[in-house]
C-alpha positions as CSV (number, residue, x, y, z in Angstrom):
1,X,-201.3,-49.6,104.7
2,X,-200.6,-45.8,104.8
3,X,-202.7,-43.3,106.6
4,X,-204.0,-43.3,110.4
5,X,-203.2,-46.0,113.0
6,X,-206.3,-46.2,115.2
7,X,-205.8,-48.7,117.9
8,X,-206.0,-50.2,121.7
9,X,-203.8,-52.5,123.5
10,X,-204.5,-54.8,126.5
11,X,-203.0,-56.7,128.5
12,X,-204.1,-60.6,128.4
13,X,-204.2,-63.3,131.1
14,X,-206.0,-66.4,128.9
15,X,-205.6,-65.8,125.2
16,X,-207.1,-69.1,124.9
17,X,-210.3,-67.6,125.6
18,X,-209.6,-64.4,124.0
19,X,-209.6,-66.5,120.5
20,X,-212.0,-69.0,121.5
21,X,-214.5,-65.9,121.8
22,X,-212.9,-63.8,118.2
23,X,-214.4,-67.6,116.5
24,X,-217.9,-67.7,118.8
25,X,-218.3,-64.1,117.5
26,X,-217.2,-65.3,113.9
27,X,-214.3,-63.6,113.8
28,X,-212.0,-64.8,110.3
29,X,-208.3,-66.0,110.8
30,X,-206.7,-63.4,108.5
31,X,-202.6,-64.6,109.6
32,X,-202.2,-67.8,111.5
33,X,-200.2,-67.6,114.9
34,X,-196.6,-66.4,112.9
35,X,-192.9,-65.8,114.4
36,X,-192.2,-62.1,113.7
37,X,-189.0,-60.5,114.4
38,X,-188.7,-56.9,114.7
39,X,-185.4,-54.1,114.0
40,X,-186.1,-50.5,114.4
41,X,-184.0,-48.1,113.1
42,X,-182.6,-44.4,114.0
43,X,-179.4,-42.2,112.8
44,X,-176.9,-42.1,115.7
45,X,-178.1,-38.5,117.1
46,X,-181.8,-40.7,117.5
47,X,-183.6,-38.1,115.8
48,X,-186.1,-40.8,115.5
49,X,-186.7,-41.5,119.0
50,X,-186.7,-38.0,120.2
51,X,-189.3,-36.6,118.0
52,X,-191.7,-40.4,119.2
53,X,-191.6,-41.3,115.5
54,X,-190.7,-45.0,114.6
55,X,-188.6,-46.9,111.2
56,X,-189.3,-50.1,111.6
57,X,-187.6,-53.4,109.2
58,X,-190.3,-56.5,110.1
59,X,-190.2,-59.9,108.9
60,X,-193.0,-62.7,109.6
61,X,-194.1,-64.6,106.3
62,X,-193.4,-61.1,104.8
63,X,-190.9,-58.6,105.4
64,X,-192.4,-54.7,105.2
65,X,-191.0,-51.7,105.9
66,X,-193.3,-49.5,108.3
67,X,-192.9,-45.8,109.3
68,X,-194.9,-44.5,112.5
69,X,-195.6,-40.9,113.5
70,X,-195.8,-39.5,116.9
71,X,-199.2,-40.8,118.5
72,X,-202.0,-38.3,119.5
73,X,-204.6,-39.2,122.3
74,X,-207.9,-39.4,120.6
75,X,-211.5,-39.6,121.8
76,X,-211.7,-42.2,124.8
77,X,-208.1,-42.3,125.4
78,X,-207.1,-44.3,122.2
79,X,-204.2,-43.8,120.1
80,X,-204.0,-42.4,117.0
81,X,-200.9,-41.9,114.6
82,X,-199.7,-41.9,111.3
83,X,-198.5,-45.2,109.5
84,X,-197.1,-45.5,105.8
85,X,-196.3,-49.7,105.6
86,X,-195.1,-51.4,102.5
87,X,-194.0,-54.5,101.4
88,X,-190.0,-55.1,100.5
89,X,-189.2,-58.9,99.0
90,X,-185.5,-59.1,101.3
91,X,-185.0,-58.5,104.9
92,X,-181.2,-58.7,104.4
93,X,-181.7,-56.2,101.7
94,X,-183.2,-54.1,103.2
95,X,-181.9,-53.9,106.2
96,X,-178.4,-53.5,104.3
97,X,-180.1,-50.5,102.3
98,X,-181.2,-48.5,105.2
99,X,-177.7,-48.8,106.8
100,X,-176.2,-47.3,103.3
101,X,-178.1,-44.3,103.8
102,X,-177.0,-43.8,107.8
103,X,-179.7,-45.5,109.8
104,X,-178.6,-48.0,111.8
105,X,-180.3,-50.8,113.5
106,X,-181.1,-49.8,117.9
107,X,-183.6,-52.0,118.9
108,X,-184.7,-55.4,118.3
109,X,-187.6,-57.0,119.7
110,X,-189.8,-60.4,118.3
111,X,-193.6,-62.0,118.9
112,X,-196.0,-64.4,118.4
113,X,-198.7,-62.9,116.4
114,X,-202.3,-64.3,114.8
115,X,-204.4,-61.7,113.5
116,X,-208.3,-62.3,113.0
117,X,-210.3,-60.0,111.3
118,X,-214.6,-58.6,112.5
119,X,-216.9,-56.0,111.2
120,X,-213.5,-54.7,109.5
121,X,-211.1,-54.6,112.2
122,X,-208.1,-56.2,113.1
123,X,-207.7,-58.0,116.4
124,X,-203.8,-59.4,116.8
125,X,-203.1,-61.8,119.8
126,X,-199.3,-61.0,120.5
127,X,-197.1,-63.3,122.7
128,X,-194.1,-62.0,123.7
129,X,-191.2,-62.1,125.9
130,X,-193.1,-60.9,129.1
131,X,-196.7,-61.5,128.8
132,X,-199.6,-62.1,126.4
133,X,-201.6,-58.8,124.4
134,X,-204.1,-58.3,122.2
135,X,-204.3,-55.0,120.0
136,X,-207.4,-54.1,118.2
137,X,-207.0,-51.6,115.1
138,X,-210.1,-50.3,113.6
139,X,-210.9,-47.1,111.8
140,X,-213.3,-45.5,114.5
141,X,-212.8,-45.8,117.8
142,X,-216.3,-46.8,118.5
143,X,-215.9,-49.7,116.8
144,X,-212.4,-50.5,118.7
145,X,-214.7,-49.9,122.0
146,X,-217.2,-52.2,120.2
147,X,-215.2,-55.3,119.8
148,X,-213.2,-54.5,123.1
149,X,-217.1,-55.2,125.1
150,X,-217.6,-57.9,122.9
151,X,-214.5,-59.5,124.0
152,X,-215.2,-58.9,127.7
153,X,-212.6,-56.6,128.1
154,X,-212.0,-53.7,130.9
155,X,-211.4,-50.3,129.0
156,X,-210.3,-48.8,131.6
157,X,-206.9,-51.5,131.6
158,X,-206.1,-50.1,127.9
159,X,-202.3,-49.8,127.9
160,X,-201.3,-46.1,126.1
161,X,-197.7,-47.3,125.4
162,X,-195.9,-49.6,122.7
163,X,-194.5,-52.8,123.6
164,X,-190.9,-51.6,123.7
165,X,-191.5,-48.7,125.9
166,X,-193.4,-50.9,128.1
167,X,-190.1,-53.1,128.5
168,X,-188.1,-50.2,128.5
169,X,-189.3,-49.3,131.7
170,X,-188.3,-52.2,133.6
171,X,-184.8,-53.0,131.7
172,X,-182.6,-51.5,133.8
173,X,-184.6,-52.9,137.2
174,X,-183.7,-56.7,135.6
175,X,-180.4,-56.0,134.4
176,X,-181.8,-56.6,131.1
177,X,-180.7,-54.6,127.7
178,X,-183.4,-52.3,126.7
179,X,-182.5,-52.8,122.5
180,X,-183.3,-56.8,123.2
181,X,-186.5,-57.8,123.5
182,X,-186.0,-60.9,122.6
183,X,-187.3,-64.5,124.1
184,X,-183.7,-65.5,124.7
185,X,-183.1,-62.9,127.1
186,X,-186.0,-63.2,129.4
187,X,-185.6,-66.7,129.4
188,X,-184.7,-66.9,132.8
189,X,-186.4,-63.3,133.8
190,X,-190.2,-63.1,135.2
191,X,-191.3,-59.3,134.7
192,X,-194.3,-58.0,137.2
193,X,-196.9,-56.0,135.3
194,X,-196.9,-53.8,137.9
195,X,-193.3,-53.1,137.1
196,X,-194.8,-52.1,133.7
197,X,-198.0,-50.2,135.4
198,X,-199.8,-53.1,133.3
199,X,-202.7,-54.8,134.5
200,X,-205.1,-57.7,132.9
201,X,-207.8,-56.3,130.9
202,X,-209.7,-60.0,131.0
């Protein structure tokens, strides 16, 4: 996919019924429920990081390479950046490739992710390490706010931040590492969405 990223995120107490409502609306299972693993990649001055744009190395039942711009606020509060994604047939390959040319790997995070698919948008309903999320990624954002009222969802609880930076902001408070978001290492941690400045959109 290459051009502009138009979504909302949310925070999610019952998935359950987040899905049972995405097949009561007809909603079509695009990716079953999948294991992803995430690495994103800087140069050692994190250029990257400081200028909000992201290299990321992903691997599910794919592996694609994805590049992010920095994110604008557009009408309603949603974010908007650029995205250039492709698809790469070796993770090991690639991720060997990008360290040739002085990138190296600074973060890594995983999720459970099934993506279903209305009026041509994407709804994902992400598990990870501290809590459950849906995104919705559309090209307008009435139709984002669209699927968000049909889901029963509180736009006012949309979450302007990506999933590392929301567990970046509590890392340090657990004693945690802020490159591994991983489900090993919160095995044994319980993080407060309030900690996050999260709260339930259902």
């Amino acid at each position: 996919m290459n051009g502009q990223e138009i979504e909302a995120k949310f925070h999610i107490q019952d998935l359950k019924r987040i899905e049972l409502r995405l097949l009561e609306l007809k909603a079509q299972l695009i990716q079953p429920r999948v294991h992803e693993v995430n690495l994103r990649f800087d140069r050692p001055n994190r250029e990257l990081r400081d200028s909000f744009r992201v290299l990321r190395l992903r691997k599910d039942d794919k592996v694609r390479f994805t590049f992010k711009g920095p994110s604008v606020e557009a009408e309603g509060g949603i974010l908007s950046r650029q995205e250039i994604e492709f698809f790469v047939s070796d993770f090991d390959s690639a991720k060997l490739f990008l360290e040739s040319i002085g990138f190296e790997a600074v973060v890594f995070y995983e999720k459970f992710r099934a993506t279903y698919e209305l009026n041509n948008t994407h709804i994902m309903l992400d598990e990870l390490p501290y809590g459950d999320f849906i995104e919705i990624e559309g090209d307008s954002v009435e139709m984002i706010h669209s699927i968000a009222d049909s889901l029963g969802l509180n736009w006012d609880a949309m979450i302007k931040a990506g999933y590392h930076a929301l567990f970046d902001r509590v890392a340090g408070r657990y004693g945690l590492e802020s490159s591994q978001l991983s489900f090993a290492a919160l095995e044994k941690v319980k993080i407060k969405l309030a900690d996050m400045d999260v709260r339930p959109a259902d």
